[in-house]
N, C-alpha and C positions, 0 to 999 in steps of 0.2 A: 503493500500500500504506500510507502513511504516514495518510491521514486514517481507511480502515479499521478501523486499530491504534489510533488516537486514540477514534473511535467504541468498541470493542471495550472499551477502558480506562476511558470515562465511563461505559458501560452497563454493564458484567458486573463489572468489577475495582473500579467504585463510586468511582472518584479523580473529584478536582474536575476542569473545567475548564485550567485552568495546568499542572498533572500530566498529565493527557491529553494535552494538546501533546508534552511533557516525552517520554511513553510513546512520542508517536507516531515522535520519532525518536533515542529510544536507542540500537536495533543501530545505526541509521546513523553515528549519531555519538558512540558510547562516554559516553553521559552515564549519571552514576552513579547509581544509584539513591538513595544520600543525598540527589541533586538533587531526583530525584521525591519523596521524603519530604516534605522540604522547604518544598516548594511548595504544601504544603496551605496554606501561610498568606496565600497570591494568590488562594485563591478566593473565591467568594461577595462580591466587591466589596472584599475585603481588599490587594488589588495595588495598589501604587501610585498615589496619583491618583485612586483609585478606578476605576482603569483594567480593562476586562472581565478575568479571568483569563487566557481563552485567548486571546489578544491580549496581552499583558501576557508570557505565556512564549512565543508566536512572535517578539515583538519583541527578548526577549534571545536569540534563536538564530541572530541574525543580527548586524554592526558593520557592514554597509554600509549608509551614510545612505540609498544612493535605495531600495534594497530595504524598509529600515523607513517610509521615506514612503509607498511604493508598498501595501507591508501597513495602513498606518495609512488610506490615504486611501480604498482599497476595503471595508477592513472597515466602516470607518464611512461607507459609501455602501449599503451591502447593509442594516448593523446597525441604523440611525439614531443611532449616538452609538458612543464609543469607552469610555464610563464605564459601569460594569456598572449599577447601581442604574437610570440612565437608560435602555437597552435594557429589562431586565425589567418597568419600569414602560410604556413603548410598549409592551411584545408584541409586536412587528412579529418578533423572531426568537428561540428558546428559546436556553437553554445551551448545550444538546446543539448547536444550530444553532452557535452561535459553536466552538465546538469544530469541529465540521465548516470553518464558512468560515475561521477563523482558520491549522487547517493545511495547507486546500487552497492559502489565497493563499502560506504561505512556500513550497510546493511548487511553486509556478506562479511564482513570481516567484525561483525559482531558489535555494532554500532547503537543496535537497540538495547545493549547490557552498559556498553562503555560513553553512552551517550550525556555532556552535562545537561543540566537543565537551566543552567543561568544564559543560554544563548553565547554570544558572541565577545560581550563587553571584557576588553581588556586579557585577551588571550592573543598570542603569538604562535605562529604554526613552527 
């Protein structure tokens, strides 16, 4: 359900990529909609490092190191690079895409046990 609602919230609700993550697991995990506000300033290559958006908000939904390596190492095996500007420049995978793989992988690498619930405020990937 969680990459669904992430899908659902890039497409119809119009949030960026980082937000979408954000949406995708609110009920699960009580993040506040301030977070989702928020997080408009992660997208479009503005997240850290230049780090993809939705990638950037999976990465603070988690504090377990191997989980973040494991999110970090697949995405950027799927994505070709972990930096937004880089990805949309290959084309190998859209926004929309990294939105999809970004929340399928915290899902799969056990995201809904390791997930915080303060949202986004004041984590670093």
């Amino acid at each position: 359900m969680p990459v669904e609602r992430a899908l659902i919230a890039y497409k119809k609700e119009r949030l960026n990529c980082a937000q979408s993550v954000l949406r995708a697991f609110q009920q699960y995990r009580n993040i506040r909609e301030d977070d989702i506000i928020a997080a408009r300033r992660h997208g479009g290559g503005q997240a850290e490092k230049g780090l993809c958006g939705a990638l950037y908000a999976a990465l603070q939904l988690t504090d377990h190191p191997p989980v973040r390596q494991l999110l970090r190492d697949e995405f950027v095996t799927a994505a070709g690079s972990d930096r937004c500007l880089e990805i949309r420049h290959a084309a190998r995978i859209s926004c929309v895409g990294c939105v999809r793989l970004a929340t399928s992988l915290l899902v799969k690498h056990g995201g809904a046990g390791h997930v915080h619930s303060t949202g986004m405020k004041d984590k670093r990937p």
